[in-house]
DRENPA-3360 file (N, C-alpha, C; in nm, 2 decimals, always signed):
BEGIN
1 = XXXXXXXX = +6.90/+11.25/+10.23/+6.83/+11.15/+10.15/+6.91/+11.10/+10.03 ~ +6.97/+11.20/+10.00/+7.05/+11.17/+9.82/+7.16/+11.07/+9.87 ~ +7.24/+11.12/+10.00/+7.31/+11.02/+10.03/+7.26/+10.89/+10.09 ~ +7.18/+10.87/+10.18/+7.12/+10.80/+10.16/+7.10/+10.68/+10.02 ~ +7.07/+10.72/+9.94/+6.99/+10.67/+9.83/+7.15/+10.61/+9.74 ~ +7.26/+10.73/+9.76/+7.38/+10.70/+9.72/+7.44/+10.57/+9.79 ~ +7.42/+10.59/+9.95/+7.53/+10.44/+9.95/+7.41/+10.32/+9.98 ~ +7.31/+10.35/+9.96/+7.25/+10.19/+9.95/+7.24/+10.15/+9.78;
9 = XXXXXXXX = +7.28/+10.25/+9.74/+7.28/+10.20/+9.53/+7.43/+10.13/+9.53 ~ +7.52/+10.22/+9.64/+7.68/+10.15/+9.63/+7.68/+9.95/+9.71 ~ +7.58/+9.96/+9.82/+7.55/+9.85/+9.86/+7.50/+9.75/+9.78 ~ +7.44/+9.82/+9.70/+7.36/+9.70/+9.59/+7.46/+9.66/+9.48 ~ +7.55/+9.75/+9.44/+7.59/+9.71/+9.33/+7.74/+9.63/+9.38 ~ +7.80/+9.68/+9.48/+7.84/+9.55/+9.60/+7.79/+9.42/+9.56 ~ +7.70/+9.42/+9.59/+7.65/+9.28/+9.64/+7.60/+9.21/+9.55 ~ +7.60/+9.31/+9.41/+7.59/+9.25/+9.26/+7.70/+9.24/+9.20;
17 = XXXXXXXX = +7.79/+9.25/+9.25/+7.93/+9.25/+9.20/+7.98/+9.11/+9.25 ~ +7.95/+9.16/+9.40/+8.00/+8.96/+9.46/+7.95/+8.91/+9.41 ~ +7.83/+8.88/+9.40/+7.73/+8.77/+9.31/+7.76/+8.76/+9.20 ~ +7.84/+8.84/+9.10/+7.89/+8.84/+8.98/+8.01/+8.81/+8.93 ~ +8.09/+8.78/+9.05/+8.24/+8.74/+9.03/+8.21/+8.56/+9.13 ~ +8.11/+8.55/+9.17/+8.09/+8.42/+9.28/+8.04/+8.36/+9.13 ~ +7.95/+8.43/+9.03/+7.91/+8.34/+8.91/+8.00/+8.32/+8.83 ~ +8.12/+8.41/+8.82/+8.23/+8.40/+8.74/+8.34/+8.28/+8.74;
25 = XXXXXXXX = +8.33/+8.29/+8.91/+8.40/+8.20/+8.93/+8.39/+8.04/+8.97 ~ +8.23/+8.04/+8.95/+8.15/+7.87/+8.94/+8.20/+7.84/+8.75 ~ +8.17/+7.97/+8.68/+8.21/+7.94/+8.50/+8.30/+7.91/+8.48 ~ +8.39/+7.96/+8.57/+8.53/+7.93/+8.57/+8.59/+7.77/+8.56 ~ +8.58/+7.74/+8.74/+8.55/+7.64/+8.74/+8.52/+7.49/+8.69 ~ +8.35/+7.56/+8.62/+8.33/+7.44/+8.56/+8.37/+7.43/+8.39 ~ +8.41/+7.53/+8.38/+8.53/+7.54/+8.23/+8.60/+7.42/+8.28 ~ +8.70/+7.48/+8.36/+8.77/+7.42/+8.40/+8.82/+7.24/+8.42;
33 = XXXXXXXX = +8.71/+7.24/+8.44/+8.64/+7.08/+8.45/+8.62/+7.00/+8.38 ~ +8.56/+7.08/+8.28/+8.51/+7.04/+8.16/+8.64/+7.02/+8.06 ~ +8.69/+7.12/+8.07/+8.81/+7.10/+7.98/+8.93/+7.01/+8.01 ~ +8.94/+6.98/+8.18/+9.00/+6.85/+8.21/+8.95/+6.69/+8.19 ~ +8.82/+6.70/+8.17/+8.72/+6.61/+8.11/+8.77/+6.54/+7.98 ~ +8.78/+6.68/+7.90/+8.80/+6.63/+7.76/+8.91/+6.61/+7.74 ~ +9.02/+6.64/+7.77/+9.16/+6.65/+7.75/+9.19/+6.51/+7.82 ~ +9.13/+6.41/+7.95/+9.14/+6.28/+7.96/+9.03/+6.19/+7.88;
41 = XXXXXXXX = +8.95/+6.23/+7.85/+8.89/+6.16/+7.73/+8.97/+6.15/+7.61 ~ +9.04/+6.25/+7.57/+9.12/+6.23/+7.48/+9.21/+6.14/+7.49 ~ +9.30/+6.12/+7.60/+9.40/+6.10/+7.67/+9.36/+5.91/+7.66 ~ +9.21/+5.90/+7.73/+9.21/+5.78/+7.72/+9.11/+5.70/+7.56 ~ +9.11/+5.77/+7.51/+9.05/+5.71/+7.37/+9.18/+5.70/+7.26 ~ +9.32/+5.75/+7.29/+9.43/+5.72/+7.23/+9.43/+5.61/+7.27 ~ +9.46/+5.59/+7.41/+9.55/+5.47/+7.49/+9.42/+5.37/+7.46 ~ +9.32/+5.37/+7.42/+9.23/+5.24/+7.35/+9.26/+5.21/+7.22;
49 = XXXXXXXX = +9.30/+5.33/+7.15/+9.31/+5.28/+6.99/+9.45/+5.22/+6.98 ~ +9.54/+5.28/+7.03/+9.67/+5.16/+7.09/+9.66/+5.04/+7.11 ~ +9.54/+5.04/+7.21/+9.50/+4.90/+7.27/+9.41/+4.79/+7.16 ~ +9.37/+4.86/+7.09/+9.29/+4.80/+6.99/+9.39/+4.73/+6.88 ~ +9.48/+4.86/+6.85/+9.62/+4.83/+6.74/+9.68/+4.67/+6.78 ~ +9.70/+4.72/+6.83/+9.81/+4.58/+6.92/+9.73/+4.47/+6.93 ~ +9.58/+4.46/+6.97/+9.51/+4.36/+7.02/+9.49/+4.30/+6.87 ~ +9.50/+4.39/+6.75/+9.40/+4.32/+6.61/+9.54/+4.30/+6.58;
57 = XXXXXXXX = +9.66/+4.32/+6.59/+9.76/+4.22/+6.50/+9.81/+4.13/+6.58 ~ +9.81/+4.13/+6.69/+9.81/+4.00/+6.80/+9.69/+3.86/+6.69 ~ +9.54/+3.93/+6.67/+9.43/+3.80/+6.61/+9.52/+3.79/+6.47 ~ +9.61/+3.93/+6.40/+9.62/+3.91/+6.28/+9.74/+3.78/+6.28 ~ +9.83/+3.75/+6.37/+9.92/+3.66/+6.41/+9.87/+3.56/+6.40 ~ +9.78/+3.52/+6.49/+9.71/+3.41/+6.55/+9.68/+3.32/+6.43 ~ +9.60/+3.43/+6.31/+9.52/+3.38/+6.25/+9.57/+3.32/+6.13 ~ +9.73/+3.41/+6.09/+9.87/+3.38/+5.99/+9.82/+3.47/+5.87;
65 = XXXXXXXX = +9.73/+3.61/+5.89/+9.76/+3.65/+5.84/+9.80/+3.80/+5.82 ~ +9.98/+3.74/+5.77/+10.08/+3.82/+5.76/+10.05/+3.95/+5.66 ~ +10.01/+3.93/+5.57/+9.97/+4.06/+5.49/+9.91/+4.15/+5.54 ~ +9.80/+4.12/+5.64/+9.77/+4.25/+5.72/+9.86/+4.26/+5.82 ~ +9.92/+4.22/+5.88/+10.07/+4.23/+5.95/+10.14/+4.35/+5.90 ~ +10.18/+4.35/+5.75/+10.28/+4.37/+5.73/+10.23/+4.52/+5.69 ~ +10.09/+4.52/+5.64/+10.01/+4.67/+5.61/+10.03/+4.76/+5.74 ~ +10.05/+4.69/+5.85/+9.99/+4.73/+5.99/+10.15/+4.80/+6.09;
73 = XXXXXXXX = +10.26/+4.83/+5.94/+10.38/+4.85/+6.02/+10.41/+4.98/+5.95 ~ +10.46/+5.04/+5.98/+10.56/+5.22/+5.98/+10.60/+5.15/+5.84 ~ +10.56/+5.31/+5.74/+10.62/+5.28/+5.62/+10.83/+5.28/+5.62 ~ +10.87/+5.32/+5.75/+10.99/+5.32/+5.72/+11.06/+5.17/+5.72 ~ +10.98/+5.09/+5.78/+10.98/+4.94/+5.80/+10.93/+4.85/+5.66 ~ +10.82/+4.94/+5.55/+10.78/+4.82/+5.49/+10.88/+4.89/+5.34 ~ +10.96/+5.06/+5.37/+11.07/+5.05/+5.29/+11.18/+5.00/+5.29 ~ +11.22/+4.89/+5.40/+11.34/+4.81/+5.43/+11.29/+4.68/+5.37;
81 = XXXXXXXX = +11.20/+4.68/+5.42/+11.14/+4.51/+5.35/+11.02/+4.47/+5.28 ~ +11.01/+4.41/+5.20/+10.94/+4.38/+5.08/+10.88/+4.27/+5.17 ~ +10.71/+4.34/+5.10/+10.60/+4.24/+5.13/+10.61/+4.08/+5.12 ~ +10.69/+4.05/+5.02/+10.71/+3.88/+5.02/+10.80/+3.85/+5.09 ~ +10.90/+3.89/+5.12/+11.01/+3.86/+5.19/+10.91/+3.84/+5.35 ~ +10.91/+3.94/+5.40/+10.82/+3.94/+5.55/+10.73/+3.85/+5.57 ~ +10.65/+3.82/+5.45/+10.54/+3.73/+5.46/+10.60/+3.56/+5.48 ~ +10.66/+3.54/+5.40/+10.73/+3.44/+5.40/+10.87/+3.42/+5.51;
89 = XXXXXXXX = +10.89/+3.46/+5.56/+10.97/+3.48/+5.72/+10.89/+3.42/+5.80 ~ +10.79/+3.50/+5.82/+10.66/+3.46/+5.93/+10.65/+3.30/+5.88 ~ +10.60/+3.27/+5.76/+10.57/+3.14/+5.71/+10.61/+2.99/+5.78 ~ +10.75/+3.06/+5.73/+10.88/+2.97/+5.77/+10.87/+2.95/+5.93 ~ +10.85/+3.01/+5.97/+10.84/+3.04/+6.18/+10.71/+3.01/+6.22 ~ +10.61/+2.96/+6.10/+10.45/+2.95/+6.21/+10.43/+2.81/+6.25 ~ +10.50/+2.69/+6.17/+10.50/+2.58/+6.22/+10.54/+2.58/+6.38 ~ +10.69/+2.64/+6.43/+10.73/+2.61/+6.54/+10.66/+2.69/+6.63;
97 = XXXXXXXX = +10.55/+2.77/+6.66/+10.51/+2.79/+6.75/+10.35/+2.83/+6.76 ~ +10.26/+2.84/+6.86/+10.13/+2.87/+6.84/+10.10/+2.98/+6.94 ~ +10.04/+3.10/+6.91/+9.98/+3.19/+6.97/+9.88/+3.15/+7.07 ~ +9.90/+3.19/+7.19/+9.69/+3.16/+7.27/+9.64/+3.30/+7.30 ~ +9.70/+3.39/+7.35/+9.67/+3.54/+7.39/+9.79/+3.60/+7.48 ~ +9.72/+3.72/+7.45/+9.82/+3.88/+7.45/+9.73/+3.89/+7.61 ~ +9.83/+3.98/+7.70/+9.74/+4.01/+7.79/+9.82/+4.19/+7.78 ~ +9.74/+4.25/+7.75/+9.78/+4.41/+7.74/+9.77/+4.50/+7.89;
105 = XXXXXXXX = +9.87/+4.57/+7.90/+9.94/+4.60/+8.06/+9.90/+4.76/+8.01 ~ +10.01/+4.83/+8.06/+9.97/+4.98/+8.08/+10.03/+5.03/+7.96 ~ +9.92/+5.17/+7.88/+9.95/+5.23/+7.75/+10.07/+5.36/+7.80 ~ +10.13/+5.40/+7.72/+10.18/+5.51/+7.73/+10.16/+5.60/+7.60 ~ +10.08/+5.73/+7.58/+10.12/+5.79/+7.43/+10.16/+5.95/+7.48 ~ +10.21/+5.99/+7.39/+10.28/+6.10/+7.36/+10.35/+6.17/+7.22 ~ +10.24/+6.25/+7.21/+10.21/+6.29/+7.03/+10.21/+6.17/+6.95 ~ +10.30/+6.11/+6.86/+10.28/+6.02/+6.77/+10.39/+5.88/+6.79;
113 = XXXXXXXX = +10.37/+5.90/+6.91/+10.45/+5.75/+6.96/+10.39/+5.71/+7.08 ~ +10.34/+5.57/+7.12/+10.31/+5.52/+7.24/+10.39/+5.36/+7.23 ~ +10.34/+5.35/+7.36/+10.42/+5.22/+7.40/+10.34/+5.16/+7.48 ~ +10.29/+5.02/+7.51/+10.24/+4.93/+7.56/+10.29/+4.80/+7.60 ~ +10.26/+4.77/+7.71/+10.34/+4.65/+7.80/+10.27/+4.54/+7.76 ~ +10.30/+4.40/+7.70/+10.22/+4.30/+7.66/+10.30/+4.22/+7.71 ~ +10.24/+4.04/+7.77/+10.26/+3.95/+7.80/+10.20/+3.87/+7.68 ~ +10.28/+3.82/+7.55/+10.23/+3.70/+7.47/+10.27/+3.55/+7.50;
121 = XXXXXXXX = +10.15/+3.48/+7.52/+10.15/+3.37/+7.56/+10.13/+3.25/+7.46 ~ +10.22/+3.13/+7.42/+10.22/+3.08/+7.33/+10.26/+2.95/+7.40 ~ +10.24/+2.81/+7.27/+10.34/+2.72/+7.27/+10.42/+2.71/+7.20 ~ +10.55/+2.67/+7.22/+10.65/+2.63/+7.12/+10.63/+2.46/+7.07 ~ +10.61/+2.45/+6.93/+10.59/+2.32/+6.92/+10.72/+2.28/+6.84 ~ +10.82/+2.33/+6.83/+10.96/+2.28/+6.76/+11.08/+2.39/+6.81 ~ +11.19/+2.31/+6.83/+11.24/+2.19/+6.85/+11.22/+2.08/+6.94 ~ +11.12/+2.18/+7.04/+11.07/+2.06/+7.13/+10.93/+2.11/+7.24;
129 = XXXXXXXX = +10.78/+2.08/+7.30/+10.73/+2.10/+7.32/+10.73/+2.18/+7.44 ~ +10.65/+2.32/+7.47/+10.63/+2.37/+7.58/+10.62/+2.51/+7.59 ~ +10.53/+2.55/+7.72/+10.46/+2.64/+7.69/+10.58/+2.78/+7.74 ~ +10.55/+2.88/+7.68/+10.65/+3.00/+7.66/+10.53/+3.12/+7.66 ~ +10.60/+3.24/+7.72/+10.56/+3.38/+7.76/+10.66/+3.50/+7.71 ~ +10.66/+3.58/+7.63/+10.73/+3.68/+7.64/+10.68/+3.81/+7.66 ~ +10.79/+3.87/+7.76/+10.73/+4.04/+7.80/+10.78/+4.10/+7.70 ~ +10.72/+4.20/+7.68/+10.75/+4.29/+7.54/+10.71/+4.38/+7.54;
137 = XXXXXXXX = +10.75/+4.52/+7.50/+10.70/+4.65/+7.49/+10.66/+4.67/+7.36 ~ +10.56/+4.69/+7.34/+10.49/+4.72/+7.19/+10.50/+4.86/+7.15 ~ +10.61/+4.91/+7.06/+10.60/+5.07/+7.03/+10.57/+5.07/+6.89 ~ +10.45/+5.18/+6.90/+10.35/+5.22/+6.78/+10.40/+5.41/+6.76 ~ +10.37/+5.41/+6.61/+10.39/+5.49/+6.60/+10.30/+5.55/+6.48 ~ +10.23/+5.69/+6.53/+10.11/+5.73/+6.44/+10.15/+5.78/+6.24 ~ +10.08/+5.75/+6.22/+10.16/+5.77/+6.04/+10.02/+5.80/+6.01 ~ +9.97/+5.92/+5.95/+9.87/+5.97/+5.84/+9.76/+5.93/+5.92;
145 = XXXXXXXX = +9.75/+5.96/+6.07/+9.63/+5.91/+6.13/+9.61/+5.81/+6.20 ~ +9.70/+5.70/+6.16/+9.70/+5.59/+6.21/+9.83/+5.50/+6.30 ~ +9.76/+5.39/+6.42/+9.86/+5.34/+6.45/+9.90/+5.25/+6.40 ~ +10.08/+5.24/+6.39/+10.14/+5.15/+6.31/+10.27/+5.06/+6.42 ~ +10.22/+4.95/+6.42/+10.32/+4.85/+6.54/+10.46/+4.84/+6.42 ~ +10.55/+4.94/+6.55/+10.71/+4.90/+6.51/+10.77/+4.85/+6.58 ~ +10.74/+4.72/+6.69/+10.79/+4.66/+6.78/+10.92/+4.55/+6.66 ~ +11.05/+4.60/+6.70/+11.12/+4.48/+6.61/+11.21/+4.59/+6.56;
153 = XXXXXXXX = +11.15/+4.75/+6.53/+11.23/+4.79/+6.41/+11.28/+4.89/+6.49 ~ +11.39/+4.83/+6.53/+11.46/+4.93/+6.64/+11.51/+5.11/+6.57 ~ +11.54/+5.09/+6.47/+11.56/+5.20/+6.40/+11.47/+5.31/+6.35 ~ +11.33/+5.30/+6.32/+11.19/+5.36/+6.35/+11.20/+5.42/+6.48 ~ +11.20/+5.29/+6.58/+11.20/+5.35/+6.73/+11.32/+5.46/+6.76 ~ +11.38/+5.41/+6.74/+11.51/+5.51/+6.79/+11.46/+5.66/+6.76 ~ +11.42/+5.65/+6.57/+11.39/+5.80/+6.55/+11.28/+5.82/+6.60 ~ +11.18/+5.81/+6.64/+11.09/+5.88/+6.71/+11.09/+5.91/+6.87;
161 = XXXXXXXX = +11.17/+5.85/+6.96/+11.20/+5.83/+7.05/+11.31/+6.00/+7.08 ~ +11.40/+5.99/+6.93/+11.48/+6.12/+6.89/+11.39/+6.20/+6.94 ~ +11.30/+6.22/+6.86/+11.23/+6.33/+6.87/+11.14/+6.37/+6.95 ~ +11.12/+6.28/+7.03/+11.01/+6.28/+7.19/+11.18/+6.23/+7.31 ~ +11.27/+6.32/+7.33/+11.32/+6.28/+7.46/+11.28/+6.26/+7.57 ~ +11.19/+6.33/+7.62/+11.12/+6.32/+7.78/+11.02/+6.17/+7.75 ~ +11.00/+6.09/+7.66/+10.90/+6.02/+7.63/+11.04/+5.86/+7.65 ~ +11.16/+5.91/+7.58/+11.23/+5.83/+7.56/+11.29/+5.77/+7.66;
169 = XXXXXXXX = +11.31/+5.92/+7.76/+11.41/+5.88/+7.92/+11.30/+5.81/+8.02 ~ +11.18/+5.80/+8.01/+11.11/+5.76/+8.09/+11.05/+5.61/+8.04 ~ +11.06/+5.60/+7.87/+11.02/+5.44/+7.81/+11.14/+5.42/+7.73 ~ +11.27/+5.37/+7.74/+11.40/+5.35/+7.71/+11.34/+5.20/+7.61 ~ +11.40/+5.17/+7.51/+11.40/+5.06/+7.45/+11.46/+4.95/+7.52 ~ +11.39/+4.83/+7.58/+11.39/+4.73/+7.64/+11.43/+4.61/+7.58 ~ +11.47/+4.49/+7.59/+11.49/+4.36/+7.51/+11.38/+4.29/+7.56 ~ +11.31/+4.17/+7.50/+11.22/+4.14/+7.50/+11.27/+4.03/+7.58;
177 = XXXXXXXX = +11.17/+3.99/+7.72/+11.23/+3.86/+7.78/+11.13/+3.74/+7.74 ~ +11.20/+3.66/+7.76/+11.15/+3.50/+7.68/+11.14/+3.39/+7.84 ~ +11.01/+3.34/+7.86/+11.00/+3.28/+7.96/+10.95/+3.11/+7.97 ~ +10.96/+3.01/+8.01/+10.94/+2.90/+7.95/+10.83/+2.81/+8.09 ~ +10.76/+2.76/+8.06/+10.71/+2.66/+8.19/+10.80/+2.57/+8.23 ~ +10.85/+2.57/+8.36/+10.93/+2.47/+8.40/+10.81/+2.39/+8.56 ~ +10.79/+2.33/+8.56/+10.76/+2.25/+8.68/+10.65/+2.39/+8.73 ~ +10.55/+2.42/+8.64/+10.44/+2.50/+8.69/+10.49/+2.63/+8.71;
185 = XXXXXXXX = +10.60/+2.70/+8.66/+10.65/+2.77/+8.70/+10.76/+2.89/+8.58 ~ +10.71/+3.02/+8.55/+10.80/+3.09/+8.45/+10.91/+3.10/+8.55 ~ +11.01/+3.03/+8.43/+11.17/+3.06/+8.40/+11.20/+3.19/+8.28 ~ +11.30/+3.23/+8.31/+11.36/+3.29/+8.24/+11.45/+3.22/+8.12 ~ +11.43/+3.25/+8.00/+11.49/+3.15/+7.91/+11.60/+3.27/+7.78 ~ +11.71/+3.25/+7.83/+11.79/+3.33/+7.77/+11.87/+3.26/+7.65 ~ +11.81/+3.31/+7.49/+11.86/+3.31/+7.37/+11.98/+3.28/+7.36 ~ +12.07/+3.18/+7.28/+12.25/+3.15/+7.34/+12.24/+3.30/+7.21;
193 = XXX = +12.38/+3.33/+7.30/+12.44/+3.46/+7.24/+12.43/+3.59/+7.35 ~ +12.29/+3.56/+7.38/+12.22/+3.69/+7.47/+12.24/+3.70/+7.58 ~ +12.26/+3.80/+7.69/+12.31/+3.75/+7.87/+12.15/+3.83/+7.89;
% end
């Protein structure tokens, strides 16, 4: 009887054991899940605030104003150049051409540098009329929380690119191409000096 009583207590506790590693391994699981959840939520609420960065100094362009432009760049950029200086650069350059819209392509981030693919679409209204496209990689770079567009300041990029290699060999700093309407149709329009 005692044996008896012995292996059906071993059976039970069997069969509370599977049941206990089958519950282990649903918590497991749904950890698991959950924590791949958040880790792309994270993933994709960066690659929006990127997308946001880029989209509000694209309106700040549009709109000519440079001062929030120039708040909106990597302090190693606004220690090379003085607020008036930059402002008045832009100035000089807003007659010959007009912004219509940004079309924003695929984000890349990785710790405190991302990169984004943009198509800005404009007219050129001097030296002579017609409509123009440039592709362009937009690299942002996080500073005290925030994103800061250093597209232009090749030297910013470089150093943080330094220090993200696997980020750098896969998003290499690009030249920005310049496209022009010809007969309904983007041309390639190459800058004299530039091949």
């Amino acid at each position: 009887m005692r044996l008896k009583t012995t292996v059906k207590n071993m059976l039970m506790m069997t069969q509370k054991n599977k049941a206990l590693r089958l519950r282990t391994s649903w918590l497991v699981f749904l950890f698991a899940l959950v924590l791949a959840f958040s880790v792309n939520s994270v993933l994709a609420s960066e690659e929006g605030d990127v997308r946001g960065v880029v989209q509000q100094v694209f309106q700040q362009l549009q709109l000519h104003d440079y001062g929030s432009v120039y708040d909106s760049l990597p302090s190693a950029t606004r220690n090379r150049t003085s607020r008036n200086r930059f402002i008045s650069a832009l100035q000089k350059a807003q007659d010959r051409y007009a912004l219509d819209r940004i079309n924003i392509g695929a984000v890349r981030v990785s710790g405190n540098i991302a990169v984004a693919d943009t198509e800005l679409y404009g007219r050129l209204t001097q030296p002579f009329q017609t409509e123009g496209k440039i592709v362009v990689q937009q690299y942002l770079v996080r500073e005290g929380g925030k994103w800061r567009v250093a597209t232009g300041d090749t030297a910013t990029i470089q150093q943080f690119l330094k220090s993200n290699p696997s980020f750098a060999r896969k998003f290499p700093i690009r030249q920005p191409r310049i496209f022009v309407k010809q007969n309904g149709k983007w041309v390639a329009f190459n800058l004299p000096g530039r091949k």
